[in-house]
C-alpha positions, 0 to 999 in steps of 0.5 A: 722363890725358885727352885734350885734342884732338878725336879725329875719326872718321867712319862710313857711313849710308845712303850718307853719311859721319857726321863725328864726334868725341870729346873725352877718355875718361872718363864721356862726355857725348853730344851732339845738335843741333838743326835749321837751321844747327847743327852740333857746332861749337855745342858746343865751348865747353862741351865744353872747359869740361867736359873741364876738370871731366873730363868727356868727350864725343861728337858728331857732325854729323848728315846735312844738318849742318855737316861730314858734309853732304848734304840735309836731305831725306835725314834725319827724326827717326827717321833722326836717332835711327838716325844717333846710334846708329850714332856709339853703337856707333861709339865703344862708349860702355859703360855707360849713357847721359848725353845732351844734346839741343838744340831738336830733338835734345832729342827725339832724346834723350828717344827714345833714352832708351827704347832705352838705360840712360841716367842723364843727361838735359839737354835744352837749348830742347828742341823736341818732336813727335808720333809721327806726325812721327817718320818723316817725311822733312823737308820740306812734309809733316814741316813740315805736321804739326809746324805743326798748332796745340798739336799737341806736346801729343800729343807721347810725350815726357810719358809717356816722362818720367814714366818716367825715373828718372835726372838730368834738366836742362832749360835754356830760354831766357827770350826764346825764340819757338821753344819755349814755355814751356809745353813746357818746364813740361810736361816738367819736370813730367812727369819726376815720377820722376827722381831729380833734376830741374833747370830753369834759365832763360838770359835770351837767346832760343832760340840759347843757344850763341853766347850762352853762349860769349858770357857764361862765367859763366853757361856755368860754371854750367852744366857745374857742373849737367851734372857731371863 
């Protein structure tokens, strides 16, 4: 029998302390968040509904973020991906991955993707960068680079897609003035060999997760689309 209490745990990196938890056992779903004020907390309104299809999950709240703290100056996106890895070999998660990113997380995933047998991919208003920000600390010059007008067009994200062959589930918002749509055709295009490939539009702008917790309907379907 599942689990139905958040088991936290922590981790060192890089002189912080990852906070972290883990929701049930089987089949988990790993989870990623975005920038600003996200957290893992954002998540826990899908996490319960899931764990009721039994399905379980794991997240972690990233430096600069939520419990574990710290600036944000401290991380990049590389670190971010190193962070996640580090919460991958915390919690042994066997066998290959299902993961879900949201806005900047959904870059991490797509990362992580090329280091991990991964067979799930959900990349919820997913934000997309270029290889010449992903190790740059953020700040003016990470922000200098991302802010280079269509510069996500250079992104590695696209032929990273083109190779994945596993489930992938793309979720954008229909009012979203932080990713175009562009980014998100382009990707669900790019992911030519996927096994299965879906794209739902949410009619709420990019923060879905206050608006998904809002509207259970909708945040019903779609962890029937996410699986168990």
């Amino acid at each position: 029998m599942q689990s139905t209490s958040l088991q936290s745990f922590s981790l060192s990196f890089h002189n912080h302390l990852l906070h972290a938890d883990r929701l049930g056992q089987h089949n988990p779903l790993l989870m990623l968040h975005g920038a600003g004020q996200a957290s893992r907390q954002q998540f826990l309104a899908l996490r319960y509904a899931l764990l009721k299809q039994g399905r379980a999950s794991v997240a972690a709240d990233l430096i600069g973020h939520g419990e574990t703290g710290g600036l944000i100056q401290h991380s990049s996106l590389s670190l971010r991906t190193q962070q996640t890895q580090a919460v991958i070999q915390a919690t042994d998660l066997a066998g290959p991955l299902s993961l879900l990113g949201s806005s900047m997380g959904a870059y991490n995933a797509i990362r992580l993707s090329t280091l991990y047998p991964t067979v799930q991919l959900i990349l919820c208003v997913p934000g997309i960068y270029i290889p010449a920000a992903y190790a740059v600390p953020f700040g003016p010059a990470f922000s200098a680079i991302i802010r280079q007008p269509d510069s996500w067009q250079h992104s590695d994200a696209w032929e990273i897609l083109s190779g994945f062959t596993g489930r992938l589930l793309i979720v954008a918002a229909e009012q979203d003035a932080v990713i175009p749509a562009a980014i998100v055709e382009r990707l669900y295009t790019s992911a030519n060999r996927a096994r299965e490939r879906e794209l739902v539009w949410l009619p709420t702008n990019h923060a879905i997760w206050p608006w998904l917790d809002q509207h259970p309907a909708h945040l019903a379907a779609l962890c029937d689309k996410i699986g168990a």
